[in-house]
C-alpha angles and dihedrals in degrees: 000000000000090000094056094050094060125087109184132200142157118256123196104126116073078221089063092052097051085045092062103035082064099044092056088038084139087039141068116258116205117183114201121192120200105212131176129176113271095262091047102050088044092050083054099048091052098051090052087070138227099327083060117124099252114181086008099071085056099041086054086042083059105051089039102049086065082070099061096099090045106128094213102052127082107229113205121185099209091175092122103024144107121225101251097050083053088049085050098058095038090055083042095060086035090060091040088063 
């Protein structure tokens, strides 16, 4: 099954990514990166409470917005979408794979 086959972690260090690009050497490694436009991602933030991430979300949007460009990643832009439509395209491009 999809789910087994999955190994997830959070990548925000070049360092990580290396990391992991060495550890599935024999595998496929797919980096997805959920992505939602500024004011999204802060009107989220704010409706998960007090224990939200705050500046670190944009700190982490930041240093994640200079990867956009980056040839190996999957960018999605999840702004107006459910879950489980963002779920739907990642195991697309997965079993495309």
């Amino acid at each position: 099954e999809l789910k087994d086959k999955l190994k997830i972690a959070r990548l925000e260090r070049k360092e990580e990514i290396t990391y992991y690009k060495n550890q599935f050497r024999d595998d496929t490694l797919l980096i997805f990166l959920l992505f939602p436009k500024k004011d999204t991602l802060k009107q989220r933030d704010r409706l998960r409470g007090r224990d939200a991430m705050g500046k670190r979300a944009l700190k982490l949007y930041k240093t994640f917005e200079k990867n956009l460009r980056n040839k190996n990643w999957y960018v999605i832009d999840n702004s107006d979408e459910k879950p489980e439509k963002t779920v739907q395209k990642i195991k697309k491009i997965i079993k495309g794979k």
